[in-house]
ROMIPA-760725 format. One record per residue (C-alpha): residue in one letter; y, x, z; residue number from 1. Coordinates in steps of 0.001 Angstrom, whole numbers, plus 500000, padded with zeros to 6 digits. Each point is the difference from the previous one (the first is absolute). Example, Ala and Ser with C-alpha at 12.3 -4.5 7.8 and 13.67 -1.06 7.14 Angstrom:
// ROMIPA-760725
+------+--------+--------+--------+------+
: resn :      y :      x :      z : resi :
+------+--------+--------+--------+------+
:    a : 495500 : 512300 : 507800 :    1 :
:    s : 503440 : 501370 : 499340 :    2 :
+------+--------+--------+--------+------+
***
This chain:
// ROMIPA-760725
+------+--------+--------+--------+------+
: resn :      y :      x :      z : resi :
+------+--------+--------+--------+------+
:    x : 101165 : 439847 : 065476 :    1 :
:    x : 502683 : 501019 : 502561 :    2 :
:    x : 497776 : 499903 : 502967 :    3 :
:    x : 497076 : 502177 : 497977 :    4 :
:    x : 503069 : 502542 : 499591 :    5 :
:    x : 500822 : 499647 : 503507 :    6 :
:    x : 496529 : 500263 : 501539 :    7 :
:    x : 499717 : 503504 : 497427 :    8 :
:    x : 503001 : 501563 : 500950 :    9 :
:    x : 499313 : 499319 : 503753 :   10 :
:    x : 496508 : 501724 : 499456 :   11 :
:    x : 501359 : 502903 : 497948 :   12 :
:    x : 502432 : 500580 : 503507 :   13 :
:    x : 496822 : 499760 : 502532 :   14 :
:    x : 498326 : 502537 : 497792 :   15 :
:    x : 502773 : 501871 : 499947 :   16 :
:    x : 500901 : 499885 : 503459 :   17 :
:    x : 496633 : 500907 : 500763 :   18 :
:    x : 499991 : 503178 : 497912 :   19 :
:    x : 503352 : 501122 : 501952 :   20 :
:    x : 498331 : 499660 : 503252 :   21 :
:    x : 496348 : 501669 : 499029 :   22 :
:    x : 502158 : 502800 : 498126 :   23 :
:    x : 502022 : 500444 : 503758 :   24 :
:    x : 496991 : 500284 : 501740 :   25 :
:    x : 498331 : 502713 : 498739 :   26 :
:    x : 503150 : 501943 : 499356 :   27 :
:    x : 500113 : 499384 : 503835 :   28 :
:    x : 496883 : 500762 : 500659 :   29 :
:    x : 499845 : 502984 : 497949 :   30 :
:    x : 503005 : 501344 : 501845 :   31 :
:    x : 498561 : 499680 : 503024 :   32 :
:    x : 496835 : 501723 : 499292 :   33 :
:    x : 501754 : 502786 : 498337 :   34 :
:    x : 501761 : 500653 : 503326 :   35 :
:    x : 496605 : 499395 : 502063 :   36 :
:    x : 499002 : 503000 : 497985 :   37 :
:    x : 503187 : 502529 : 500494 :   38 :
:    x : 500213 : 498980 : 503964 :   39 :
:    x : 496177 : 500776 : 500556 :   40 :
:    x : 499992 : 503797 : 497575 :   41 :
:    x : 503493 : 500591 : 501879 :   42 :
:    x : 498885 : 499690 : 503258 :   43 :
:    x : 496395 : 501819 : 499438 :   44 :
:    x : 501912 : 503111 : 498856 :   45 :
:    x : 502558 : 499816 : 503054 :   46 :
:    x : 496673 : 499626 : 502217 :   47 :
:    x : 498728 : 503187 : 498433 :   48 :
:    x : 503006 : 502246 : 500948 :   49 :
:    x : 501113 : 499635 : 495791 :   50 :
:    x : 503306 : 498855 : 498578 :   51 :
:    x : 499318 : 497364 : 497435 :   52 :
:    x : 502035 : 499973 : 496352 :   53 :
:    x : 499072 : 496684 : 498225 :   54 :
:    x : 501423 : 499254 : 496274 :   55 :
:    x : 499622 : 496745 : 498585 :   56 :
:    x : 500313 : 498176 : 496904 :   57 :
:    x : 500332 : 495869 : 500563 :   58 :
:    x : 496912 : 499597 : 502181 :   59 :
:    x : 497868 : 502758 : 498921 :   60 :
:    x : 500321 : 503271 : 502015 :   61 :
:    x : 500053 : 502791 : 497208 :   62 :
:    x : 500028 : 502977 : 502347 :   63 :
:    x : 498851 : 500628 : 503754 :   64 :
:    x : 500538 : 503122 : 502270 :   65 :
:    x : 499255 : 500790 : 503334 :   66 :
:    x : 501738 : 503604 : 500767 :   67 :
:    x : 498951 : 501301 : 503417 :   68 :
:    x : 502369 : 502365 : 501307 :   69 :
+------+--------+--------+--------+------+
***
């Protein structure tokens, strides 16, 4: 009975463990891509002559400008 306990509760940590890691890695990558996106709109507007104004909300851009000037 002890070992069946054992062998369980080492399981229950792999799982666990495993969710922690999966969970990092698309925070991760999620961050990432979320600054992919504001590096390339940035530097399109400075390439057009505009002055960008970005506003974000967690990962989602909620409002984009490009003021030439």
């Amino acid at each position: 009975m002890k070992f069946r306990d054992l062998v369980v509760k080492k399981g229950l940590i792999i799982i666990g463990l495993l969710v922690l890691i999966v969970g990092g890695l698309l925070f991760a990558s999620q961050s990432y891509f979320s600054h992919l996106e504001v590096k390339n709109i940035t530097e399109k507007c400075y390439e057009d002559g505009g002055l960008p104004t970005i506003e974000k909300s967690g990962f989602k851009i909620v409002h984009f400008s490009c003021d030439k000037g």
